[in-house]
N, C-alpha and C positions, 0 to 999 in steps of 0.2 A: 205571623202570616196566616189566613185563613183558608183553609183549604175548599173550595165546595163540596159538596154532598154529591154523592152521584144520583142522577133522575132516574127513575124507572124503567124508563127505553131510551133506547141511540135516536137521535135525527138527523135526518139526511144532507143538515147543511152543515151541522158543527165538524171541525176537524180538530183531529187531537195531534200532538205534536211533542215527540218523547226524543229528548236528549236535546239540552238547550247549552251544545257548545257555539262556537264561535258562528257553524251554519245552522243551527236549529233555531237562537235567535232571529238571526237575519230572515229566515223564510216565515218564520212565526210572526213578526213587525210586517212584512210583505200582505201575508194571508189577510190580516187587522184589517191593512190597509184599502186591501179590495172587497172589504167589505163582509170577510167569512169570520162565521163565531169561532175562536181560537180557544183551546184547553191544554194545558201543558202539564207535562210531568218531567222531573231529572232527576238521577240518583240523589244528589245535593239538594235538597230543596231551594229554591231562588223566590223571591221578592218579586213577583212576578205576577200581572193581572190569570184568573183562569187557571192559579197551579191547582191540582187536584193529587188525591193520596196517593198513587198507585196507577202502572199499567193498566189492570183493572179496570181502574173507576173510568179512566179516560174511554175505554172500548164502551161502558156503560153508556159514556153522556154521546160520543162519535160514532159516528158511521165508515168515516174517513181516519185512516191514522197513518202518518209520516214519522217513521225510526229516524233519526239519527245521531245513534250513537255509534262509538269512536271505534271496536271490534268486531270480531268474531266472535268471542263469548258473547259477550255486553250483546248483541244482535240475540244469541241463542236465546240467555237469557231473558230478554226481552221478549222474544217470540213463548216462551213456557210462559210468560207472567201474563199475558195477554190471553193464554190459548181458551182459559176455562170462560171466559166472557165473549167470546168468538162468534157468531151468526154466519151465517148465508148472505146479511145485509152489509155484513163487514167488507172496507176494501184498505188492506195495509200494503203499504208503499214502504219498500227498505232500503234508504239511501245510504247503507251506510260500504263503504270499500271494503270489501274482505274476500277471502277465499272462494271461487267459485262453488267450492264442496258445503261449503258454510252458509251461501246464499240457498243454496239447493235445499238444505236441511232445515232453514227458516220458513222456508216454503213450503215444504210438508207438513210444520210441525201445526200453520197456518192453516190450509188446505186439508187437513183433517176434521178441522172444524166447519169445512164447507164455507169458508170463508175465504175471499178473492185473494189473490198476493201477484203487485207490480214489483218486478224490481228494477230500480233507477238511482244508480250511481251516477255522479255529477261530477262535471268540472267548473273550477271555478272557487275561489277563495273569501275570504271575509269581504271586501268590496264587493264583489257579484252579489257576493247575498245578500248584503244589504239594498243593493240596485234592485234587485229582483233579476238580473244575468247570469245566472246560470245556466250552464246547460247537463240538460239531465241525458242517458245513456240509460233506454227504457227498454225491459222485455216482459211478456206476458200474454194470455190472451187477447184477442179485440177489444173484445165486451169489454173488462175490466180497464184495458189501456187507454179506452173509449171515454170511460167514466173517470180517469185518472187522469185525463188531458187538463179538464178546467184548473186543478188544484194546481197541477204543475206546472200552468202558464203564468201560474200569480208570483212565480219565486225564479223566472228564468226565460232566457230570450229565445233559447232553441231548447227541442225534445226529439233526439236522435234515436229509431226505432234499431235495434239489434236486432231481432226474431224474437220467436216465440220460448224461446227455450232459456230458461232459468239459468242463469250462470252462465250466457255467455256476455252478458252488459258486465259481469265484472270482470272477466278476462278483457276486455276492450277497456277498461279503466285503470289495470293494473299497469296493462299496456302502455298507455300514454304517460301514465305516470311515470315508468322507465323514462324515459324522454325529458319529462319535466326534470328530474332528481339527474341525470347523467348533463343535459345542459346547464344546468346550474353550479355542478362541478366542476365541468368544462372551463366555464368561464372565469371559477375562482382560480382554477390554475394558469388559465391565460392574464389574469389579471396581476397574479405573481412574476411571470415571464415579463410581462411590461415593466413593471416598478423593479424586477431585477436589471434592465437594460438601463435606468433612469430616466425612461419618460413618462411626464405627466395621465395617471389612471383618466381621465377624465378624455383622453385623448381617444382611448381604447374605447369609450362610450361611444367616441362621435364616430367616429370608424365604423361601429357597429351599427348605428344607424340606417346607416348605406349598405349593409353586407349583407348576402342570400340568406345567411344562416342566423338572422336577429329573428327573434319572435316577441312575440306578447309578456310572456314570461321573463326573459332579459331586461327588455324595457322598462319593466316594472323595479327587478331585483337590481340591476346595476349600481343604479341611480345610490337604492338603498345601502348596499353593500357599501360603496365608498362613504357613506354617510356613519356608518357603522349603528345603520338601525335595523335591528333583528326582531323589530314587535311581533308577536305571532299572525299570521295572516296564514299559513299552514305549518303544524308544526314539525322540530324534527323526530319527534317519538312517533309522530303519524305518517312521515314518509318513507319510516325506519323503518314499522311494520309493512307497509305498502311493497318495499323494497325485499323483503321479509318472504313475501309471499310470494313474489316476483320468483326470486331464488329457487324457492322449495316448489313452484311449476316448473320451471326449469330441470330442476333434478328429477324428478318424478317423469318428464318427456327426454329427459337424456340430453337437455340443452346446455351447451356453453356458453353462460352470459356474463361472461366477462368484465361487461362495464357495466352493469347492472349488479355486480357483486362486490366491486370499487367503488360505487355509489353507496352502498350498505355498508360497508365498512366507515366511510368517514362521517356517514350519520349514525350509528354505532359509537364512534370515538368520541364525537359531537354530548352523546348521553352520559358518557362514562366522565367529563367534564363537566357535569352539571348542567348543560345548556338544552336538553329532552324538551324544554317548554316554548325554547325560542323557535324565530321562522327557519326553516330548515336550510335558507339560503347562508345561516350561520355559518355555514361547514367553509367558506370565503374566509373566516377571521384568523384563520392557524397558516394561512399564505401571507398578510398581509403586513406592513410593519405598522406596528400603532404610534399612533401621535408622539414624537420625541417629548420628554420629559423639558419643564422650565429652569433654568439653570439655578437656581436652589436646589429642586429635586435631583437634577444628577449630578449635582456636588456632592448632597449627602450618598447617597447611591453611589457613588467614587470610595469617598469614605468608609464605606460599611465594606464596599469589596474590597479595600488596602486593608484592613483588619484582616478580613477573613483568609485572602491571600497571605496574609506574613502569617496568622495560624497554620495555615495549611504547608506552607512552603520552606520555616526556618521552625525548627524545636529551639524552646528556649533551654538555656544552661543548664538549668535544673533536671530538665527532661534528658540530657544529653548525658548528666553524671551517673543519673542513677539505670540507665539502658545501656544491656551487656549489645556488643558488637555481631551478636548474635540475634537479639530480637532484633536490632537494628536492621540487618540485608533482611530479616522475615519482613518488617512492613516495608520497606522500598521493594518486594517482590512482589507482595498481595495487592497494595493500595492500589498500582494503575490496571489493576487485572477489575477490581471492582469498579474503580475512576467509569470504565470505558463499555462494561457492560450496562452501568446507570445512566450513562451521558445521553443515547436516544429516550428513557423514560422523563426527564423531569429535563424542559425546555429551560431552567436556569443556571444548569449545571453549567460550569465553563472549565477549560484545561489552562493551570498558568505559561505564561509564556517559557519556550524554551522546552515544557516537559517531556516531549518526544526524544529531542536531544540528551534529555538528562538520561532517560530512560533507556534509550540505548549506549549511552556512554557506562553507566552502570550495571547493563546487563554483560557487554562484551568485557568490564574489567574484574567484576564480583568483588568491588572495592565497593566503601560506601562514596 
């Protein structure tokens, strides 16, 4: 991959464009397309027209430069790597969701170099950005917001003005996203309520159609959800942090947020299963029953549980002769004490039939 050289000075129409996740492409193909010279950099290097070495170099060849990358650090950092190559000519736009304390500090670190700083956090997912429908959640001075209009109409259908004051566009972003991550949860559990009563999920769709409380976001995940397609379009390690910070303003204003902290927790759980990359509407799949087995597979899966079951359930002869009557009540006392404190951690555990009964028929006679 060949990286360009950086020019000597910035031009006022190239835009550089750092962090090419899922929305960094999207609005980088948008920019191309109406016509702006496009320059990129990502921690990763990518295969990509315009990649260049370094934050750095991009401030060298741009005038304009669009962050979006995935944190709070990764933002910081970004803003130090940037800072030594900084102008007056400079105007950085930091799309990226984080801490209102975090945007503030990226904006000083900016602003010291007498360099302009928008900040516009956005809604809107991998479709929008590739449509160019976004909407951005913009604060800043005039001047600069003035100057930062054209860029951000080429990547988005609205540009919603918050004030003048840094860090409150991402309190308004944190905010909505509460909303997005608690309705989505919302509906995994109502979608368990339905398939627990035995009516068809598809039903609950069309219901929701017609109902006050459907939005954009439903519409979209529903559909998916029962299809059991989690492709990332946002993910859950980015709604987690989202959800993350949600909290930790919370505690810090003395708030109860309740369902914003049940929100976090099941995309939380969602990470701890391996699933951090998928779309965060994942958190639907631990409600849901998955596709029955074809009758080979739960024959053999019969099989394998009649093994395991008679291992667990009868000691063969051998085991029986050589165990004194004494180890014997030790494991019929310890086993269901373990059985039952395991049984919420690993979803395959099962208890055999009857064990409740055995279990107090042996504890009230202290016989085996």
């Amino acid at each position: 991959m060949e990286r360009l050289k950086p020019m000597s000075h910035a031009t006022r129409k190239n835009i550089g464009v750092i962090g090419l996740g899922i929305i960094g492409r999207g609005v980088a193909g948008n920019l191309r397309r109406k016509g702006f010279p496009v320059y990129v950099w990502n921690r990763s290097p990518r295969s990509v027209p315009n990649f260049v070495g370094s934050p750095g170099e991009v401030a060298e060849i741009c005038n304009y430069i669009q962050i979006f990358v995935s944190d709070d650090d990764a933002l910081l950092q970004t803003a130090q790597q940037l800072s030594p190559k900084l102008a007056p000519h400079h105007l950085v736009l930091a799309h990226s969701t984080v801490a209102p304390d975090s945007m503030r500090a990226a904006a000083e670190i900016v602003e010291r170099r007498k360099a302009r700083f928008v900040e516009a956090p956005f809604t809107g997912s991998k479709i929008a950005a590739e449509k160019g429908e976004l909407v951005y959640y913009v604060c800043g001075n005039d001047t600069a917001l003035r100057d930062a209009r054209p860029i951000l109409e080429a990547s988005s259908k609205e540009i919603i003005g918050i004030g003048p004051t840094i860090g409150q566009a991402s309190a308004i972003k944190i905010a909505t996203n509460m909303i997005t991550a608690a309705s989505v949860q919302a509906a995994a559990e109502a979608l368990a309520l339905v398939q627990a009563s035995g009516l068809p999920l598809e039903k609950f769709i069309e219901a929701m159609g017609s109902n006050a409380s459907n939005s954009a976001t439903l519409a979209m995940k529903l559909p998916k959800i029962l299809s059991r397609d989690f492709e990332p379009h946002f993910s859950v390690k980015h709604m987690l942090k989202d959800m993350q910070i949600a909290n930790q303003i919370g505690l810090s204003n003395y708030l109860d947020l309740g369902v914003t902290a049940a929100a976090r927790d099941q995309l939380l759980e969602q990470v701890h299963w391996g699933h951090g990359d998928k779309d965060y509407s994942v958190v639907a799949r631990k409600y849901l029953h998955e596709p029955a087995p074809v009758a080979g597979e739960e024959l053999q899966l019969d099989e394998q549980e009649e093994q395991v079951g008679g291992g667990e359930s009868i000691a063969s002869s051998a085991e029986m002769k050589t165990q004194s009557q004494q180890d014997a009540r030790a494991e019929v006392s310890a086993a269901p004490l373990i059985d039952l404190a395991n049984s919420g951690a690993n979803e395959t555990t099962r208890l055999r039939p009857g064990f409740f009964k055995q279990l107090l028929s042996r504890l009230s006679s202290g016989k085996e």
